[in-house]
Residue frames as qw, qx, qy, qz and C-alpha x, y, z in Angstrom:
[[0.011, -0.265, -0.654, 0.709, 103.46, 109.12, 91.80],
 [0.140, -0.619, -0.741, -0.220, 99.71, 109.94, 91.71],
 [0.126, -0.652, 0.036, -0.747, 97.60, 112.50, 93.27],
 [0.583, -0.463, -0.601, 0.291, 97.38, 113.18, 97.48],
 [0.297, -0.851, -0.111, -0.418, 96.46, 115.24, 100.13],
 [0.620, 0.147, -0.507, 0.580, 98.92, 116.67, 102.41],
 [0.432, -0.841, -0.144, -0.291, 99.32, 117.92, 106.25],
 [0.470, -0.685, 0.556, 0.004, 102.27, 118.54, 108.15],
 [0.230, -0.455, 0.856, 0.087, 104.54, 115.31, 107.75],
 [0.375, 0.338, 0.473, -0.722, 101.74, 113.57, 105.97],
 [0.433, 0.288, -0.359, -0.775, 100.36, 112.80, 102.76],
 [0.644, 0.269, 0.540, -0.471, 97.30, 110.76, 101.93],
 [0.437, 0.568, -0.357, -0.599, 97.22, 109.37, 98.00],
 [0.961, 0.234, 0.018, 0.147, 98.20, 107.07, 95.20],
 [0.475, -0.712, 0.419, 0.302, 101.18, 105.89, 94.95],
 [0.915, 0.283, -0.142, -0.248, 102.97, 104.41, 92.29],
 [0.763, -0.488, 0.410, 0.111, 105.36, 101.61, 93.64],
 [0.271, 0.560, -0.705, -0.341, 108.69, 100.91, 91.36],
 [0.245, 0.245, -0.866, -0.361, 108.39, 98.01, 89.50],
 [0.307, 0.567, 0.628, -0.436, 104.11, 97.96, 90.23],
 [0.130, 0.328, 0.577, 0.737, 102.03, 98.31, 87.30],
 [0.296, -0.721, -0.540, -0.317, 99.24, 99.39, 89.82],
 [0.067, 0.405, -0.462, 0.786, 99.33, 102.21, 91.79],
 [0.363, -0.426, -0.715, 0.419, 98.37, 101.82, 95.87],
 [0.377, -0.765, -0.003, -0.522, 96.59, 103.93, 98.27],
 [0.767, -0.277, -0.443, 0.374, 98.17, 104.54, 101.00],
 [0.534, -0.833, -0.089, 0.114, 99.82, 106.62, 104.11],
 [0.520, 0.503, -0.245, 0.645, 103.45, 108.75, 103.24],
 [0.473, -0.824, 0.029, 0.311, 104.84, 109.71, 106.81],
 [0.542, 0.760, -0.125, 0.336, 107.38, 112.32, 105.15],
 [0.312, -0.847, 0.389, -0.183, 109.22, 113.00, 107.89],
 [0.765, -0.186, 0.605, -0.120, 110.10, 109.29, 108.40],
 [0.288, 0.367, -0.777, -0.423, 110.24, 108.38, 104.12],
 [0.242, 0.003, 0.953, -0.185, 107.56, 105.52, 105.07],
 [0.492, -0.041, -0.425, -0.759, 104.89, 104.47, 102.83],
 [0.389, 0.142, 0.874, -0.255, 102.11, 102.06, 104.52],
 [0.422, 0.071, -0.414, -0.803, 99.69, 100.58, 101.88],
 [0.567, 0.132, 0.582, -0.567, 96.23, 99.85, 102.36],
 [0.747, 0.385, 0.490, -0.233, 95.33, 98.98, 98.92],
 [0.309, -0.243, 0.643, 0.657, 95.71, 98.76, 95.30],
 [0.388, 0.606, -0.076, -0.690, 93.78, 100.85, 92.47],
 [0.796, 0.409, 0.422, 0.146, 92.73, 98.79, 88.83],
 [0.474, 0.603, 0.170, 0.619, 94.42, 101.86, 86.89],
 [0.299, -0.236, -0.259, 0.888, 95.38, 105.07, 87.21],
 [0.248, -0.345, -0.628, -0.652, 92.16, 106.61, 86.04],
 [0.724, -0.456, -0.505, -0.112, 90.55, 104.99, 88.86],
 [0.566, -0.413, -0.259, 0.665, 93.18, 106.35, 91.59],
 [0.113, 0.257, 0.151, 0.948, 92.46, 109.77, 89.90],
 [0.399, -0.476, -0.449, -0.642, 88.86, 109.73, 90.22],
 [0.627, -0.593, -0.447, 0.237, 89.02, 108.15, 94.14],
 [0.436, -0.313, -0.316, 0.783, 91.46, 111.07, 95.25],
 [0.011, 0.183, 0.077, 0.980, 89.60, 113.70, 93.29],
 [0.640, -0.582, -0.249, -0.436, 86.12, 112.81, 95.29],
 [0.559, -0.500, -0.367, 0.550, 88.07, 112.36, 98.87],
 [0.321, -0.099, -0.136, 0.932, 89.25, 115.71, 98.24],
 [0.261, -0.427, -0.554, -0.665, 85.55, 116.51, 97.18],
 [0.749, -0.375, -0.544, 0.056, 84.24, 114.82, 100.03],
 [0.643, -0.265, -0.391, 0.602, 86.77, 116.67, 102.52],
 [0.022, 0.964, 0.124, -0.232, 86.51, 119.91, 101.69],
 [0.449, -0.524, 0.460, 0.559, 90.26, 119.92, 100.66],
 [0.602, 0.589, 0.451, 0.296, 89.35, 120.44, 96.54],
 [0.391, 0.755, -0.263, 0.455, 92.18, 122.29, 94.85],
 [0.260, -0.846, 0.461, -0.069, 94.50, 121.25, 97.52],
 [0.803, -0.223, 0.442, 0.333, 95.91, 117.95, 96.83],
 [0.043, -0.807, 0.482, 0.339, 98.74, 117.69, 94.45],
 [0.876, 0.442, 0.099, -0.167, 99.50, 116.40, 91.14],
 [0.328, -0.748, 0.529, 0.230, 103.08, 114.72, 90.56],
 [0.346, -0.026, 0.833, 0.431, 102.75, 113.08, 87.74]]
């Protein structure tokens, strides 16, 4: 797993999918265990650098969460 911003039931991030070499962006409804993905990141580098400017960008810097 990658980095992502959470709310209530929620989280916003990368993902990284078993047996995917690339990680996704996409929509965790936790409550539910459902991942929708919207896309797919070149590296993980690159899925670092997009969630640490959304969280820039939101105001939410030094809340998302690192799980890997």
């Amino acid at each position: 797993m990658g980095k992502f911003l959470i709310k209530g039931d929620f989280a916003i991030g990368s993902f990284q999918m078993p047996g995917r070499k690339k990680p996704y962006i996409g929509i965790l409804n936790r409550r539910k265990n459902e991942l929708v993905a919207y896309g797919q990141f070149l590296d993980q580098e690159s899925a670092d650098y997009f969630m640490e400017t959304l969280a820039d960008l939101t105001g939410a810097k030094g809340e998302w969460k690192d799980d890997g």
